[in-house]
C-alpha positions in Angstrom: 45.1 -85.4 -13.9 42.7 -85.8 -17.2 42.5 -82.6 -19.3 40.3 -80.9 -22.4 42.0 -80.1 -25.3 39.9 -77.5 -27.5 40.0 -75.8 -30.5 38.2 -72.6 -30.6 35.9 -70.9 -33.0 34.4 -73.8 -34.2 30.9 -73.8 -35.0 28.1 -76.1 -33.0 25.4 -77.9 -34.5 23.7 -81.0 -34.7 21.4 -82.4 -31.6 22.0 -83.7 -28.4 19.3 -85.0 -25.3 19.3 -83.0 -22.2 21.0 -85.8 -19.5 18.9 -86.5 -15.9 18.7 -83.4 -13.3 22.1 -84.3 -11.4 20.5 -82.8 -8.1 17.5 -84.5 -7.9 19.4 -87.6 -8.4 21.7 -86.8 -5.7 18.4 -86.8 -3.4 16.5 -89.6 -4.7 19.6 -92.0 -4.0 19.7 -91.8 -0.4 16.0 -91.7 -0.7 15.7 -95.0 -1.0 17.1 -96.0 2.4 13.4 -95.3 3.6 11.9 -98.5 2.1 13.3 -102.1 2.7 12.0 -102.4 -0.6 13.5 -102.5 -4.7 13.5 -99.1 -6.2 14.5 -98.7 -9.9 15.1 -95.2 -10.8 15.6 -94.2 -14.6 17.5 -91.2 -16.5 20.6 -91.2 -13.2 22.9 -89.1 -15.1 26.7 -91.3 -15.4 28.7 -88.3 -13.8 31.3 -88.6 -10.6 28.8 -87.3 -8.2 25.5 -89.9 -8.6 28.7 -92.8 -9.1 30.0 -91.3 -5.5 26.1 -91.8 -3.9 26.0 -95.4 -5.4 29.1 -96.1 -3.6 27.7 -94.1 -0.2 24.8 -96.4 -0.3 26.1 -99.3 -1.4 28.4 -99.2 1.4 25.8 -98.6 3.6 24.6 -102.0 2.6 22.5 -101.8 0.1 22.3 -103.7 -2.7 22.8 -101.9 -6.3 22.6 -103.0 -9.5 23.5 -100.8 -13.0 20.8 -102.2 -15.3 21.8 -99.9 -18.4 20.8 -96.6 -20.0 21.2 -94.6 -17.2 18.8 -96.9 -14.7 19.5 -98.5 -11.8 18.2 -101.0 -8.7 18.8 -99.8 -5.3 17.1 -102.6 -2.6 18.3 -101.2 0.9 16.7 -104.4 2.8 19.0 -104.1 5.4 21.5 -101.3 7.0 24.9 -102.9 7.8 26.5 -99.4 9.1 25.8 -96.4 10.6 28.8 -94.4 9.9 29.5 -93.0 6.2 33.0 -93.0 4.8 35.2 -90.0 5.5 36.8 -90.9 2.2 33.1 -90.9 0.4 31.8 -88.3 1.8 34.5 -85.6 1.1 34.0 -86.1 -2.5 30.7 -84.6 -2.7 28.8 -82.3 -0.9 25.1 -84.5 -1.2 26.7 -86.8 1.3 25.0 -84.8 4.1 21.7 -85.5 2.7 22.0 -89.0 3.8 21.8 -88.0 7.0 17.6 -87.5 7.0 16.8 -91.3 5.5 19.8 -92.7 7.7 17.9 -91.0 10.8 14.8 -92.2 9.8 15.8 -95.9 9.1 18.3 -96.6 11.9 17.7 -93.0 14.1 21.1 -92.8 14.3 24.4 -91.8 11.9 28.1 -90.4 12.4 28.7 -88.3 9.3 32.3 -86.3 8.5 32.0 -83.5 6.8 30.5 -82.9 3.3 33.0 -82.5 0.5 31.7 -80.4 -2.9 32.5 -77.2 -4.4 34.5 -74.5 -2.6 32.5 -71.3 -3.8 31.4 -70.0 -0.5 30.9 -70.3 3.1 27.9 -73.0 2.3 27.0 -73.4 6.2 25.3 -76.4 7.3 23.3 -74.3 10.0 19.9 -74.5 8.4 20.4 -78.4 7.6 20.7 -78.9 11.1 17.7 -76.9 12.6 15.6 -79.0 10.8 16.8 -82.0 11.8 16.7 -80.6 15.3 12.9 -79.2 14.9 12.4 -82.9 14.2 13.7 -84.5 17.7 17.4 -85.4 16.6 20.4 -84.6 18.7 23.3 -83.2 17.1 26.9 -83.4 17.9 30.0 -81.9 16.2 33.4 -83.5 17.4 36.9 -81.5 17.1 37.8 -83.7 13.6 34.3 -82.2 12.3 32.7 -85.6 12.5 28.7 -85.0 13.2 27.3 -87.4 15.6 23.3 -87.7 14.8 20.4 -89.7 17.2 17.5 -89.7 17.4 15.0 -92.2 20.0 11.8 -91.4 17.7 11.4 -88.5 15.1 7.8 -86.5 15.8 6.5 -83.8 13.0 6.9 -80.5 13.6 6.2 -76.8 12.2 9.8 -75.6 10.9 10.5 -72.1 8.9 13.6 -72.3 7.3 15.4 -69.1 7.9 17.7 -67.2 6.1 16.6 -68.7 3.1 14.5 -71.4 1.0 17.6 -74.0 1.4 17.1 -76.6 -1.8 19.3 -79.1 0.9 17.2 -78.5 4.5 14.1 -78.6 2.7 15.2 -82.2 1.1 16.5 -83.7 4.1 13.5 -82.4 6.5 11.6 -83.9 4.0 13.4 -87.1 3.6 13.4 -87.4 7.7 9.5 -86.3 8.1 7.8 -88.9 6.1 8.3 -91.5 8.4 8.0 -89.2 11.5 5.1 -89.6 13.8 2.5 -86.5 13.0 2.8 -83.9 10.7 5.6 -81.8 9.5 5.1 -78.1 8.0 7.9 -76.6 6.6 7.4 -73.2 5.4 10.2 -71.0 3.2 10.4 -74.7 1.6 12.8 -74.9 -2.1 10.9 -75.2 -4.7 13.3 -76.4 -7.7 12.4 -78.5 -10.2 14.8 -81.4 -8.0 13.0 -80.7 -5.0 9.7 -81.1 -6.8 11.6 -84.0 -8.2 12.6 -85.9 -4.9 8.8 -85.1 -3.2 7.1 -87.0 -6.2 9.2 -89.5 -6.0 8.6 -90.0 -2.1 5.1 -89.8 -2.7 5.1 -92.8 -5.5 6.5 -95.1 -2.4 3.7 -93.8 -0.2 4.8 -91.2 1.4 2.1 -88.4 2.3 3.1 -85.2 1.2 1.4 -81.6 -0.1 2.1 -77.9 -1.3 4.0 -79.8 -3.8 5.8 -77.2 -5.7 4.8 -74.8 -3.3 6.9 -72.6 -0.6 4.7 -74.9 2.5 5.1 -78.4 2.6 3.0 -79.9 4.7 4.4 -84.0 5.3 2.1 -86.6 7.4 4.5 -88.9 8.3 3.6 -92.8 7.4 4.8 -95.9 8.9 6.4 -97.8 6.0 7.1 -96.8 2.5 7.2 -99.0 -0.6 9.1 -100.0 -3.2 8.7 -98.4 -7.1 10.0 -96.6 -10.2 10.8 -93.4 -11.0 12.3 -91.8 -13.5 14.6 -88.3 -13.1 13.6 -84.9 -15.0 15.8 -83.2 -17.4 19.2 -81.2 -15.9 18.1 -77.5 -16.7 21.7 -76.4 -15.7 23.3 -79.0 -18.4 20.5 -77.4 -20.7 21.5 -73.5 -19.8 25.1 -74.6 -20.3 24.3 -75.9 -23.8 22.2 -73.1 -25.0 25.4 -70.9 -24.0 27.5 -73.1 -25.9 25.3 -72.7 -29.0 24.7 -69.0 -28.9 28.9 -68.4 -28.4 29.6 -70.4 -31.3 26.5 -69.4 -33.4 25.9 -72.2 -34.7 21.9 -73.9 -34.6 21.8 -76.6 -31.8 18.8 -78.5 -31.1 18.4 -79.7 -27.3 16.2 -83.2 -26.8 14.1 -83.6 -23.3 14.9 -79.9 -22.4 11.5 -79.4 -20.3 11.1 -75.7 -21.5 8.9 -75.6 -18.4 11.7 -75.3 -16.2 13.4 -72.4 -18.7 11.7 -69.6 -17.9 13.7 -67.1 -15.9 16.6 -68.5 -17.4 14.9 -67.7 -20.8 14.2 -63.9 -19.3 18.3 -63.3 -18.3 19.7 -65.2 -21.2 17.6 -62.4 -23.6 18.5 -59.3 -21.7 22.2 -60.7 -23.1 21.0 -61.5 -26.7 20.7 -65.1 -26.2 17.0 -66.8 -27.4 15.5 -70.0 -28.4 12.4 -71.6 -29.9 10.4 -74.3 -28.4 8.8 -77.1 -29.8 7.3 -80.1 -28.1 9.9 -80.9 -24.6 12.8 -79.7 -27.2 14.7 -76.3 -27.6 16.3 -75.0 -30.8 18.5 -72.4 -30.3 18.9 -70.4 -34.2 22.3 -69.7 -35.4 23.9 -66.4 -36.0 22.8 -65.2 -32.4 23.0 -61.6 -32.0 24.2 -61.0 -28.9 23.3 -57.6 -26.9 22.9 -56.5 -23.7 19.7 -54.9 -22.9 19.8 -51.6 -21.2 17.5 -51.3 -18.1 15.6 -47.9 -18.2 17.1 -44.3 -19.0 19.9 -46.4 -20.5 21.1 -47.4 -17.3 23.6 -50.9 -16.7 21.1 -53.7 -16.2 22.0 -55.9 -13.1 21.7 -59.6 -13.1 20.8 -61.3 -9.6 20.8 -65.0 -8.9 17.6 -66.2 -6.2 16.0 -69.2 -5.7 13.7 -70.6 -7.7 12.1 -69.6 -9.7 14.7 -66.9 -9.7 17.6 -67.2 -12.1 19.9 -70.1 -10.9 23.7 -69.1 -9.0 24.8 -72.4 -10.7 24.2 -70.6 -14.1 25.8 -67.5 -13.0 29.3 -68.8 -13.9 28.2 -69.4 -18.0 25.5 -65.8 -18.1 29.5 -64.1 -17.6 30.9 -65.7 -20.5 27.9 -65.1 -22.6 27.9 -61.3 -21.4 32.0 -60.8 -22.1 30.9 -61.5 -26.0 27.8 -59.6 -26.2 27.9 -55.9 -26.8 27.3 -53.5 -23.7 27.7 -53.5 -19.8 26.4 -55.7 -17.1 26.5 -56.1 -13.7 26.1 -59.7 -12.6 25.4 -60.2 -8.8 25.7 -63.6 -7.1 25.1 -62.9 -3.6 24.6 -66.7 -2.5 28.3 -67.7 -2.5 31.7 -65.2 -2.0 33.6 -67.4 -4.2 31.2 -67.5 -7.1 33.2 -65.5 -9.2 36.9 -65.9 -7.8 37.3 -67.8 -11.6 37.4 -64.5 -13.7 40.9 -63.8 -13.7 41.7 -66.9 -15.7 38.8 -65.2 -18.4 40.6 -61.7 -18.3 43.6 -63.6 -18.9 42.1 -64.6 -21.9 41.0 -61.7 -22.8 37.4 -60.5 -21.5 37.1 -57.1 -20.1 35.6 -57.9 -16.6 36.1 -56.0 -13.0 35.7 -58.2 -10.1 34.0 -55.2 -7.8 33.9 -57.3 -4.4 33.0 -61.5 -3.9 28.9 -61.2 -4.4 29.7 -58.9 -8.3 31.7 -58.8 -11.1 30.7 -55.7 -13.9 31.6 -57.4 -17.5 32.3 -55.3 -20.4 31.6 -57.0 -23.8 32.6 -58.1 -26.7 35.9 -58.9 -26.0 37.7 -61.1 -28.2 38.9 -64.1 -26.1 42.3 -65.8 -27.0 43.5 -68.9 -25.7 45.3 -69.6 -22.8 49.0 -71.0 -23.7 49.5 -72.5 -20.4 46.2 -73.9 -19.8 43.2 -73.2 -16.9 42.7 -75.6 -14.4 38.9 -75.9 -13.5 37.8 -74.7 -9.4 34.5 -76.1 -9.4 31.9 -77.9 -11.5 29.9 -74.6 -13.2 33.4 -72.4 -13.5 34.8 -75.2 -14.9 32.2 -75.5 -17.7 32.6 -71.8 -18.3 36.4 -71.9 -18.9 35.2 -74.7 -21.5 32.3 -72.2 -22.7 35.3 -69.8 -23.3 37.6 -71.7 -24.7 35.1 -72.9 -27.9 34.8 -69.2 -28.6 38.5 -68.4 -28.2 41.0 -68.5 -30.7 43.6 -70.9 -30.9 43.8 -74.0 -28.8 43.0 -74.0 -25.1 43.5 -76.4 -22.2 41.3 -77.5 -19.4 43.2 -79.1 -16.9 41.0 -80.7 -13.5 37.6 -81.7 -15.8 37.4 -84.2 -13.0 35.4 -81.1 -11.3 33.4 -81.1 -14.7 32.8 -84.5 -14.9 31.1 -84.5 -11.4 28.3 -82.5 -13.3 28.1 -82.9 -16.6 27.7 -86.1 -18.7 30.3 -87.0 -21.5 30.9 -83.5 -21.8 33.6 -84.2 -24.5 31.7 -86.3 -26.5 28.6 -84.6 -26.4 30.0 -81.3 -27.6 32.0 -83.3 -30.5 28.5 -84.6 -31.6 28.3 -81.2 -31.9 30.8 -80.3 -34.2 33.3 -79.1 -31.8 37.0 -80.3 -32.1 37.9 -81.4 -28.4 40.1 -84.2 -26.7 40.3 -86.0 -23.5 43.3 -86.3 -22.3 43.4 -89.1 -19.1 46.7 -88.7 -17.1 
């Protein structure tokens, strides 16, 4: 099992270019089963999640070529299966989004189970309706193999309830554009990926509008086309970095950041001290950060809440609590998405942060507490947590380990090298 070995309280500097938004990738991959025709899509970050959808569609039957620099050619011309790999699909959790496309190309697909993070419940229920709204029967075995058909799919009005799910928005989507009629699908996601993946469509020839909107409105087509598209900058790779920089204090310019997509992110990270300057599509984030909590009115502890966009992200939630155990104050931060979001914390009070976990959804963090490394190592849960214990350990002192970065890796490019051309003194170990 590969394994980070840091050395804390190092300062970061230097420059490094925000990598390709690893969930719009994750989308635009099985996209291309709804054309017969070559796609090439640019800036695919290399991490273990898009390598797992290459190998998902290439063992569909599609042909895939790595052309270099992060772009690839997927040509699905022909389907030579219907059923996705049990082995495949429980390493990532995206391999249920192959299910809309695989509908929509073949009308049928057996799918076991996703794979992904364990931080929650994460129910599938929503996914499904929409497929259902659309005219696809849905079976669940005993083994919790889904068993999908479909003998045409026809547009329909859908509200996603319960929430604006990033996923059932996507894979309505990815089914509806080659449905007969239209498709409205209010409560739609509207993250930067899901923007992403409806462009992208729409460059093939799909007809789609509300575009960044909470209505989509798709009238379904009867072929798409081949083209090139090229992914948008990872604003969670970017929020991890700007954390990195402000912990360490040291000035850290970020490359292809989109500051567009920064701006509730920009809101939370300065009621915890943290700010940044913008030029052009790069960030600079100063040195000596001063990091402070802001109190909400009368003094009170300020709470910080994940929502959709273009709330503040749950998947930054894991790095705002290592920012908050060094800044001075109280904060309550609230994650009520996912039970298991913060089930990582004991491993930071080990080290050191002052941090109550109050119930699964909150954890109230007192700051600055000076962290201290971990003898025996931490062993990553899950692809954001695991970027926070290596948040932690650059500001800790002494020498850390991160065992299970194969959790990191599924998220975050180079991660080692990227925060050495950085300045920061860190090793992979590969078991």
């Amino acid at each position: 099992m590969s394994r980070l070995i840091i050395e804390g309280r190092r300062e970061l500097s230097g420059t490094i270019t925000a990598g390709g938004n690893k969930n719009a990738a994750l989308k635009v991959i099985p996209a291309c089963l709804l054309t017969d025709e070559p796609v090439t899509l640019h800036n695919l970050p290399d991490i273990a999640d898009v390598r797992t959808a290459i190998e998902i569609i290439r063992d569909l039957g599609a042909d895939v070529l790595e052309l270099g620099d992060g772009s690839w050619r997927i040509h699905a011309l022909e389907i030579t299966k219907t059923r996705i790999s049990p082995e495949l699909a429980s390493r990532i959790r995206a391999s249920f989004v192959f299910s809309g496309p695989m509908l929509a190309r073949m009308g049928s697909i057996t799918l076991p189970g996703p794979g992904g993070d364990v931080i929650g419940g994460r129910p599938l229920d929503t996914n499904i309706q929409g497929l259902e709204a659309l005219g696809v029967k849905v079976e669940l075995d005993d083994q919790g193999t889904f068993q999908m058909t479909t003998p045409a799919l026809k547009g329909a009005g859908y509200l996603l309830q319960a929430e604006a799910s990033v996923t059932a928005t996507e894979n309505t989507v990815m089914a509806a554009v080659l449905a007969k009629g239209s498709t409205v699908i209010d409560n739609a996601a509207r993250e930067p990926h899901t923007e992403d993946l409806c462009r992208f469509l729409s460059e093939l020839g799909a007809q789609i509008e509300g575009i960044g909107t909470s209505r989509l409105t798709i009238t379904g087509v009867d072929r798409l086309r081949g083209g090139e598209f090229r992914i948008g900058s990872d604003y969670m790779e970017v929020g991890s970095f700007i954390g990195a920089a402000a912990l360490t204090e040291g000035e850290v310019r970020i490359k292809n950041a989109n500051p567009r997509n920064l701006g509730m992110i920009d809101q939370v990270y300065r009621r915890l001290g943290v700010h940044w300057e913008v030029e052009g599509e790069d960030i600079i984030i100063p040195d000596g950060q001063s990091l402070e909590v802001v109190s909400a009115l009368g003094g009170r502890i300020p709470e910080i809440k994940s929502h959709p966009w273009p709330g503040f992200p749950p998947d930054l939630m894991s790095i705002a609590v290592v920012i908050a155990s060094q800044a001075h104050g109280s904060v309550l931060l609230h994650d009520w998405m996912y039970e298991s979001r913060f089930f990582f914390v004991d491993k930071l009070i080990f080290m050191g942060a002052r941090i109550v976990l109050c119930d699964p959804h909150r954890v109230l963090v007192q700051g600055t507490s000076p962290l201290f490394a971990d003898p025996q190592g931490v062993t990553s849960p899950d692809i954001r947590a695991g970027m926070a214990m290596v948040l932690a350990a650059l500001c800790a002192r002494g020498q850390s380990t991160i065992h299970n970065i194969q959790q990191i890796d599924r998220g975050y490019e180079r991660i080692d090298q990227k925060l050495r051309a950085l300045g920061a003194q860190v090793t992979r170990i590969d078991n």
